[in-house]
C-alpha positions in Angstrom: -9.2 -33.5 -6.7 -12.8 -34.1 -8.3 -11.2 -34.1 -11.6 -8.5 -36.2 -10.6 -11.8 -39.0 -9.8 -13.7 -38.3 -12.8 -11.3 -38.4 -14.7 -11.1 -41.9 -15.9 -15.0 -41.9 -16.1 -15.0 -39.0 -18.4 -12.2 -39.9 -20.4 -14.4 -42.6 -22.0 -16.5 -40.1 -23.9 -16.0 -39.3 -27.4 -13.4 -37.1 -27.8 -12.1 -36.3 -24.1 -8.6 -38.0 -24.1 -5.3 -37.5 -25.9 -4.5 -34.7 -23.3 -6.8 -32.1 -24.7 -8.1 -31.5 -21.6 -11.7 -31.3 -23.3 -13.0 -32.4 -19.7 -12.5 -29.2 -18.2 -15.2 -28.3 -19.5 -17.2 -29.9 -16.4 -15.1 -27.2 -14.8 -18.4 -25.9 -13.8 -18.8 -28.8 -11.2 -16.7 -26.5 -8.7 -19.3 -24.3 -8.1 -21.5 -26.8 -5.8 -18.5 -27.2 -3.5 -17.8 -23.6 -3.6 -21.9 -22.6 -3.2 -21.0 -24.8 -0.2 -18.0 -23.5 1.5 -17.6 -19.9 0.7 -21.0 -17.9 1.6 -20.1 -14.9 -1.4 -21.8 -13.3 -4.4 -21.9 -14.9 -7.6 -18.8 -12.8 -9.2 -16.7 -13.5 -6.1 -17.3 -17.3 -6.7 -16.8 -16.9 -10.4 -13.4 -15.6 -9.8 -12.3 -18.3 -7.2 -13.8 -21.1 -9.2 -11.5 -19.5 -12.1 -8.6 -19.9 -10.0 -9.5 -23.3 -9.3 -9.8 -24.4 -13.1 -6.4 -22.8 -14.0 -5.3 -24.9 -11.3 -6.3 -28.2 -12.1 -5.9 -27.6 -16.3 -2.2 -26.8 -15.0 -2.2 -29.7 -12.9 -4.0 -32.4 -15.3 -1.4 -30.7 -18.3 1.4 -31.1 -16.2 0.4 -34.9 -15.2 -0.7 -36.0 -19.0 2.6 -35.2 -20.4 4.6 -36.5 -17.5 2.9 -39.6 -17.6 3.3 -39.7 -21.4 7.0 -39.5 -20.9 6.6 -43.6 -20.1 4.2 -44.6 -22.7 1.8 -47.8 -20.7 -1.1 -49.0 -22.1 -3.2 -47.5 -18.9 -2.6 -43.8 -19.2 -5.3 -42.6 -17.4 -4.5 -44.4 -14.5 -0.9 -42.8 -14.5 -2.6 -39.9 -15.4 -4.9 -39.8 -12.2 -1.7 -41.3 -9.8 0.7 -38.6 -10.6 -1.9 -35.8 -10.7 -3.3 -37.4 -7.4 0.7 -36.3 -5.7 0.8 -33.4 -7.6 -2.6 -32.7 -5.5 -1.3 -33.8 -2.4 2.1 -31.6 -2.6 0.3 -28.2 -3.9 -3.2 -28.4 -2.2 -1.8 -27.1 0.8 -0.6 -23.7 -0.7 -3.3 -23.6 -2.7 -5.9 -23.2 -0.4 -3.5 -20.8 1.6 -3.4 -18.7 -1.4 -7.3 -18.9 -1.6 -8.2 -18.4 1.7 -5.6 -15.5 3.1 -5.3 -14.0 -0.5 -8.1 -14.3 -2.6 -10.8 -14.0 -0.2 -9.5 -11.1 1.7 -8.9 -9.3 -2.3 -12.8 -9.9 -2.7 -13.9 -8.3 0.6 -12.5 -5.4 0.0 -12.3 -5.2 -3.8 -14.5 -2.2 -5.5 -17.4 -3.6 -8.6 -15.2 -1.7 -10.9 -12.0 -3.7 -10.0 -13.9 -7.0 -9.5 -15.5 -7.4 -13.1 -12.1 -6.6 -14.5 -10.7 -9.4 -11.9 -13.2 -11.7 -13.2 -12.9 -11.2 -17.1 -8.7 -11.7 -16.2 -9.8 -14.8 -14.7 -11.7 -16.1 -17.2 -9.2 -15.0 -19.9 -6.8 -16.9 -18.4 -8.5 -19.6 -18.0 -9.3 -20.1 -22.0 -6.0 -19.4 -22.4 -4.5 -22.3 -20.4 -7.3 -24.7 -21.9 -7.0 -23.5 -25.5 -2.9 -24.0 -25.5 -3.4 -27.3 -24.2 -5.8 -27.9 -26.9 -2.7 -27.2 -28.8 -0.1 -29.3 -26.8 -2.8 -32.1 -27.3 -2.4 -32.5 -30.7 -4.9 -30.1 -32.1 -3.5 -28.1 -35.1 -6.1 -25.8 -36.0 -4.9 -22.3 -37.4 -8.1 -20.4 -36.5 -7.6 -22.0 -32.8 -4.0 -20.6 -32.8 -5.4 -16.9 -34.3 -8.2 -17.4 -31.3 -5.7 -17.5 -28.3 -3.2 -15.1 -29.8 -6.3 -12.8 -29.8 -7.5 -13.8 -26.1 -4.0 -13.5 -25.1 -3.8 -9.7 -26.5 -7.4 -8.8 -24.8 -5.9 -10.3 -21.7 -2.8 -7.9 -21.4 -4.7 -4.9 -22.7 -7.3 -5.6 -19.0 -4.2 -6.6 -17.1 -2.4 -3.7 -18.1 -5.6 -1.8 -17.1 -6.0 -3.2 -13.9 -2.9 -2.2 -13.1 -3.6 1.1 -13.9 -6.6 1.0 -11.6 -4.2 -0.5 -8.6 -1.7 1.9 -9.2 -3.7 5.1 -9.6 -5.4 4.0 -6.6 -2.2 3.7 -4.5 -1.2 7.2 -5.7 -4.6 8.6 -4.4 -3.7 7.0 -1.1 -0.4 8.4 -1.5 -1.8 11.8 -1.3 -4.3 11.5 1.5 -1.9 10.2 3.5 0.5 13.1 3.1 -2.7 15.4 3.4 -2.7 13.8 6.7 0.4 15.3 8.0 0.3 18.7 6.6 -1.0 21.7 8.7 -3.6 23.0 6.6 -3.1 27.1 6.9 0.9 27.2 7.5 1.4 24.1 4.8 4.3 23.0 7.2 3.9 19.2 8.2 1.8 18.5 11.4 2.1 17.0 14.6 1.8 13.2 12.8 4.6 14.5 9.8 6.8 15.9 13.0 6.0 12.1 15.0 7.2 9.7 11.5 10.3 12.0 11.0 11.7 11.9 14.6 11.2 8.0 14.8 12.9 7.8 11.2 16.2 9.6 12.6 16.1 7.7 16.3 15.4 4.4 14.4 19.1 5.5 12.4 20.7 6.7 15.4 21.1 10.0 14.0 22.2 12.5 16.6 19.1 15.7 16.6 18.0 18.3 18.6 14.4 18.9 19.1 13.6 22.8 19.4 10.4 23.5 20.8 8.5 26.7 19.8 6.1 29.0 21.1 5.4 32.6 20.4 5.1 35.4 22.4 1.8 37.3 23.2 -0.1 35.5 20.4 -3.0 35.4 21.7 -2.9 39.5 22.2 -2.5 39.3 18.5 -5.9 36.8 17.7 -7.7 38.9 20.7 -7.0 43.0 19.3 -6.7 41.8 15.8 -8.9 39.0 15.3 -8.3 35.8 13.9 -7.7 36.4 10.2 -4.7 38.4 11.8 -3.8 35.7 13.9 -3.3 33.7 10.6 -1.4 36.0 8.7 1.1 36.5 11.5 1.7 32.8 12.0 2.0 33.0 8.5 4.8 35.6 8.4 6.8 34.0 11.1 6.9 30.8 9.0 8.1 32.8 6.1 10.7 34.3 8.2 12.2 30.9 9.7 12.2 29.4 6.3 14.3 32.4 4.4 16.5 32.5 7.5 17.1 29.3 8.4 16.2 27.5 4.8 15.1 24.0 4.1 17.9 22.2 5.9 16.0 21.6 9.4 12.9 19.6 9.6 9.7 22.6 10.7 6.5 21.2 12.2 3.3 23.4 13.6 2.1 21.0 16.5 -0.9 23.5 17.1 -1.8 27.2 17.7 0.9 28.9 18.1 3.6 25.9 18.8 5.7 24.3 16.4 9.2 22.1 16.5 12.9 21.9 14.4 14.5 19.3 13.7 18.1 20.9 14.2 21.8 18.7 13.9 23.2 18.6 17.6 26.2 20.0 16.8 25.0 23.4 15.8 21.9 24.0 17.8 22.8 26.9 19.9 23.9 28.4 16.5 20.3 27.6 15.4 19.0 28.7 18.3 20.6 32.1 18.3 19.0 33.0 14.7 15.7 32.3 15.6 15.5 34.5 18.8 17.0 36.8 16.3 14.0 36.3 14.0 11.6 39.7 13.3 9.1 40.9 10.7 7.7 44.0 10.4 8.2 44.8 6.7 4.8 43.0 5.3 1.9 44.0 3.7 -0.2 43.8 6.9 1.9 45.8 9.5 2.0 42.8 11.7 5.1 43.5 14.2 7.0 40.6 15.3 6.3 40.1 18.8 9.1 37.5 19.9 9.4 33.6 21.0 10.6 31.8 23.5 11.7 28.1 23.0 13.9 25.0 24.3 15.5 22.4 23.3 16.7 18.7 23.5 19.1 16.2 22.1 19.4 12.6 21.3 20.6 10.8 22.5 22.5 13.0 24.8 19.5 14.2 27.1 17.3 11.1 26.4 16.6 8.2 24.0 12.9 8.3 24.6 10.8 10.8 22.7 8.2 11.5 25.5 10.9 12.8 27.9 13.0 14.6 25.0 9.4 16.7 24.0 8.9 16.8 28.4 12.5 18.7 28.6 12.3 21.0 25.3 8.8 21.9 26.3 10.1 22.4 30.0 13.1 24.7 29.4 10.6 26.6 26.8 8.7 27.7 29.5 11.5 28.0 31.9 13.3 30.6 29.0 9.7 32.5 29.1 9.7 32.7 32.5 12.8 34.4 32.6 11.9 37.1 30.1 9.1 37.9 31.8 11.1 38.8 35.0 13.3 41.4 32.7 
C-alpha cells in the first residue's frame, strides 16, 4: 500500500517508469513499519520484509501491464487505481499468511534454517525484480545471464533447504518410534500398544485384547537377580514370536506384563498356544515358569478401551487364581 502512494511521486524521477519497477528499490521503506509492528531480530524482519517486496513487485507488475492493456495518457494513475483493488482483494490473505505462517516459521526456526530462509528470500526477490526489468523493456544480455545465474543459486538453497526440512522430519520420525519401543524386549510399549488399538477401533476391526502376565517372575528377579530377570523376559519373547509369528500385534506394558493383539475369531486358538508356551533349551538354563492371562473382544465385550483392558486384566487374575487353588 505505501508503494501504491509513492508511486506517482517516484515515478517522476529519472528512470523509474516504463514498468521497470526501478522503484522497488525504496523497498527498504518497509522496514520502519515492520521495526514498528513486529518486535523480532533483524533476520526475522529481513525475511518478512522479503515477502513483502515480492508481494508488491508482483502486485505493481501485475497492475502496470494490466493497465497497459488500455493505453491512457495517465498511466500511473491507472497504475496506482488497479494496484490499489488488487491491494484491497489480497491484503487480507496476505497478512494471514504473515501472521499465522510466517511468524510462527520464525519462532521456532533454527539459525541454520533461518539464514538459508533469508538468502531464498532475497533470491527471490532479485529474481521477481530483475525479470520485470526484462518485461519492462530492458534487453540487456548480461542482465538475462545475471538472473539465469540467481535463479540456478536459488534452486541449489531451495533444494538444500529441503534437505534440511526433510532430514529433520526423518529424525523426528525416529524419536518418535523410539518412543513406543520397550527398550530391553524391543517389542513396542505401552504408547505403540495405545496408537495401534485406537487404529483398529477407529476401523471397526473386530480384535481381541490378550492380557499377559507371567508366573512367579519375581522369584526369578529375587533368586536370580535382575540380569536374569532380563534374559528370561527375553526368552519368553523369543518363544511367543517363533510360535505364534508376526501376525498378532505384541506389546510389553511393564515388568513382567505385556498384551496381543489377536483376530476374534481365533483367540481361544491363540490362547491355547501360549499357555502351551515353554523354554528351557537356552544358553542360560532359565526354565519356563508359566503365565496366566485373559482376554477381551471388540466390540463384542465392549466398545470402550478402559473397560476392554478392566475385563482382560480381570479374568487374568481370575485364571491365576484358579491355578493357584490346583
Amino acid at each position: 500500500m505505501v508503494t501504491s502512494v509513492l508511486y506517482p511521486v517516484i515515478s517522476l524521477l529519472p528512470g523509474i517508469d516504463k514498468g521497470n519497477g526501478l522503484f522497488m528499490l525504496f523497498g527498504f521503506l518497509y522496514i520502519i513499519p515492520l521495526y514498528f509492528l513486529f518486535d523480532q531480530p533483524l533476520k526475522h524482519l529481513m525475511i518478512v520484509m522479503s515477502s513483502s517486496w515480492i508481494y508488491t513487485m508482483f502486485a505493481y507488475s501485475f497492475s502496470f501491464r494490466a493497465a497497459s492493456l488500455y493505453p491512457t495518457e495517465n498511466l500511473g494513475l491507472a497504475v496506482f487505481i488497479i494496484q490499489t483493488i488488487l491491494f484491497i482483494l489480497t491484503l487480507p490473505y496476505y497478512n494471514k499468511l504473515v501472521n499465522n505462517i510466517f511468524v510462527n516459521i520464525l519462532k521456532n526456526i533454527n539459525a541454520k534454517t533461518l539464514d538459508s530462509l533469508l538468502a531464498i528470500s532475497l533470491f527471490w526477490f532479485i529474481i521477481i525484480f530483475l525479470a520485470n526489468l526484462i518485461f519492462g523493456g530492458v534487453n540487456s544480455r548480461a542482465l538475462e545471464i545475471i538472473i539465469l545465474f540467481v535463479i540456478i543459486v536459488n534452486s541449489i538453497l531451495t533444494y538444500k533447504l529441503c534437505y534440511k526440512l526433510v532430514s529433520v522430519n526423518i529424525r523426528a520420525k525416529e524419536l518418535s518410534q523410539i518412543t513406543k519401543i520397550d527398550v530391553l524386549t524391543q517389542l513396542k510399549n505401552r504408547q505403540g500398544f495405545y496408537e495401534d488399538v485406537h487404529k483398529k477401533m477407529n476401523s471397526n476391526q473386530d480384535f481381541a485384547i490378550v492380557f499377559i502376565d507371567l508366573d512367579n517372575f519375581k522369584a526369578v528377579n529375587d533368586k536370580l537377580g535382575h540380569d536374569a530377570g532380563d534374559r528370561y523376559l527375553l526368552e519368553f519373547v523369543k518363544a511367543v514370536k517363533e510360535r505364534l509369528g508376526d501376525d498378532y500385534g505384541f506389546y510389553r506394558l511393564h515388568g513382567d506384563e505385556f498384551i496381543c493383539l489377536a483376530d476374534t475369531r481365533d483367540v481361544e486358538a491363540f490362547c491355547r498356544e501360549l499357555e502351551k508356551l515353554r523354554f528351557s533349551d537356552n544358553p542360560h538354563g532359565l526354565v519356563f515358569k508359566g503365565l496366566s492371562l485373559g482376554y477381551s473382544s471388540f466390540p463384542a465385550d465392549s466398545d470402550n478401551l478402559s473397560k476392554l483392558l478392566y475385563l482382560a486384566d480381570l479374568r487374568m487374575y481370575q485364571r491365576k487364581k484358579e491355578k493357584h487353588r490346583m
